[in-house]
C-alpha positions as CSV (number, residue, x, y, z in Angstrom):
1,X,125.5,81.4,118.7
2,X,127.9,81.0,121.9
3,X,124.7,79.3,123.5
4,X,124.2,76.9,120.9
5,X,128.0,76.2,121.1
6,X,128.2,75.8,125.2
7,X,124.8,73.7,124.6
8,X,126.9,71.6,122.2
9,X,130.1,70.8,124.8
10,X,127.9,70.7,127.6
11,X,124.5,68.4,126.5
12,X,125.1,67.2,122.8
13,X,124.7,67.7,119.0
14,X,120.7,66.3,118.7
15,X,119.7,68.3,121.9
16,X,121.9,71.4,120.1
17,X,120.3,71.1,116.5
18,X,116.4,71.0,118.6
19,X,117.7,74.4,120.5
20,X,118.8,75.7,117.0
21,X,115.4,74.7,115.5
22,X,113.5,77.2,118.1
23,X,115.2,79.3,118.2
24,X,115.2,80.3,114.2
25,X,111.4,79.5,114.6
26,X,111.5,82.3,116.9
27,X,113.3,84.6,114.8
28,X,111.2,83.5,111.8
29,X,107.9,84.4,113.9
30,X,109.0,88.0,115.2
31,X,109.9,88.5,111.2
32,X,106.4,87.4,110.0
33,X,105.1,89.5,113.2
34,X,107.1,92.7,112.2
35,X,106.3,92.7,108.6
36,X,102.4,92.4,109.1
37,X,103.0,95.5,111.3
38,X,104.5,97.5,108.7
39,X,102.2,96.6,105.9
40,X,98.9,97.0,108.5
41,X,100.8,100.5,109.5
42,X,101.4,101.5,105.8
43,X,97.7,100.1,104.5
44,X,96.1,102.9,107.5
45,X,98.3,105.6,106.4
46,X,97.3,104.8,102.9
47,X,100.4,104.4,101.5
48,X,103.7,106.3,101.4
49,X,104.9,108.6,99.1
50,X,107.7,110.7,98.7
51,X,111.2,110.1,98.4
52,X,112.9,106.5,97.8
53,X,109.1,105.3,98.9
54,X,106.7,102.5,97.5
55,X,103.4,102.7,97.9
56,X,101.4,99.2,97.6
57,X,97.2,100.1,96.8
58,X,94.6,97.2,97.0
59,X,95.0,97.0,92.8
60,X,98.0,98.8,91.8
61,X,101.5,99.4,92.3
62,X,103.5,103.1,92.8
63,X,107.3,103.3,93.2
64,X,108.7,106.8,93.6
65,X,112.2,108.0,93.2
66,X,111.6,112.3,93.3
67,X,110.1,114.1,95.6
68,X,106.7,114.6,94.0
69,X,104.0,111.8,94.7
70,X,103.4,108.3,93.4
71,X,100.2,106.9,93.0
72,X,98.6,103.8,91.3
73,X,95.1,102.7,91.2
74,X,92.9,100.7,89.0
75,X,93.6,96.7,88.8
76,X,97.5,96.2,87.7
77,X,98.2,99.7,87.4
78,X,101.7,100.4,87.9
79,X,102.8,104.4,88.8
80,X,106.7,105.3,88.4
81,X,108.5,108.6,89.8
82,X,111.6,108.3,88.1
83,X,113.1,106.7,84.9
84,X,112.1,102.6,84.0
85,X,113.6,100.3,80.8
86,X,110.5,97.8,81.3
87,X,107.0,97.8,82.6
88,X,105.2,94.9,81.9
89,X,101.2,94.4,83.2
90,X,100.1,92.0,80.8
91,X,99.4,88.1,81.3
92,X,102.0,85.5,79.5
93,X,104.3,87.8,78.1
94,X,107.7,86.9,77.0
95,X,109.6,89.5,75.9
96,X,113.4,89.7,74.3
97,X,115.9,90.2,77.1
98,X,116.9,94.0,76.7
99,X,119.3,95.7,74.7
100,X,121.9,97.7,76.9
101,X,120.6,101.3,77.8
102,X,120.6,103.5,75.1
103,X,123.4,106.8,75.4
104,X,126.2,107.0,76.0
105,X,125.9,108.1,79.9
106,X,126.1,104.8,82.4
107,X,122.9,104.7,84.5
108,X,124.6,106.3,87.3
109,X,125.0,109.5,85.7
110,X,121.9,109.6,84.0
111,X,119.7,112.5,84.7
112,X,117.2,111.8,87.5
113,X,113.4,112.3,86.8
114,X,111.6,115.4,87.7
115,X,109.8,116.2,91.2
116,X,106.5,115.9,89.4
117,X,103.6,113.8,90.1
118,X,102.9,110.9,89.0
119,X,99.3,109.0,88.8
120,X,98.5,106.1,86.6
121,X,94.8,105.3,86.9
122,X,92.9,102.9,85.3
123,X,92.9,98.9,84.5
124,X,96.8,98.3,83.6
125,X,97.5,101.8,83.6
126,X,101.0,102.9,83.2
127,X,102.7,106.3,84.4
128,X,106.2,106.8,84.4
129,X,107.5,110.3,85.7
130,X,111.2,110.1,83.6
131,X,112.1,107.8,80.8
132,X,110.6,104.2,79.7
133,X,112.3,102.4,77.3
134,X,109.2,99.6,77.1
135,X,105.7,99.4,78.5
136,X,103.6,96.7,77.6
137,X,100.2,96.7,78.7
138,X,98.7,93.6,76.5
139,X,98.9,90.2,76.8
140,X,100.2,86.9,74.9
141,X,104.4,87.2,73.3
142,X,105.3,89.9,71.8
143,X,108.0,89.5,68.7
């Protein structure tokens, strides 16, 4: 930023603007770079699990918020470790926006899901390891 500055006082605006340009090309690049590195990294280790973790398979999708593992496969398949209001796998669905959670504790105190496993297998397979409110696994609107 202090370069681009200097280069400003010193040169001018156009030659300033055409330093800017590279140099967020740059930064843009070694972004692209790093993220193909982590995905490539993740895609060998066949995933992650665990913890906070997401794990991405060639057809489905896990997202785990226990300690007990997360695991999706089959095409659309979604696998959850902890609690959901929505899961959705269908084509053209449009859906009611949803109510407010039901209870009267505020997501922040509610319960966390149990360290289990959880595996959804199968063509738009859902598995959620807490509480879903909605899963929809057809397509076209729903009333």
């Amino acid at each position: 930023m202090v370069a681009l500055v200097i280069v400003a006082i010193v040169v001018n605006l156009d030659t300033a603007g055409a330093v800017a340009g590279v140099a967020s090309g740059a930064v843009a690049l070694a972004g692209l770079a790093l993220s193909v590195l982590t995905l490539a990294r993740d895609a060998a280790s066949g995933g992650s699990s665990g913890s906070g973790s997401t794990s991405t398979g060639a057809t489905g999708t896990g997202i785990g918020t226990g300690t007990g593992s997360v695991a999706a496969g089959g095409e659309r398949a979604v696998a959850i470790g902890g609690n959901a209001r929505r899961v959705v796998t269908g084509d053209d669905v449009t859906l009611p926006p949803l109510p407010p959670a039901a209870g009267t504790q505020p997501p922040a105190t509610r319960a966390p899901a149990p360290a289990t496993d959880v595996t959804a297998q199968g063509p738009r397979s859902a598995a959620v390891g807490g509480d879903a409110d909605e899963v929809v696994t057809g397509d076209g609107p729903r009333p």
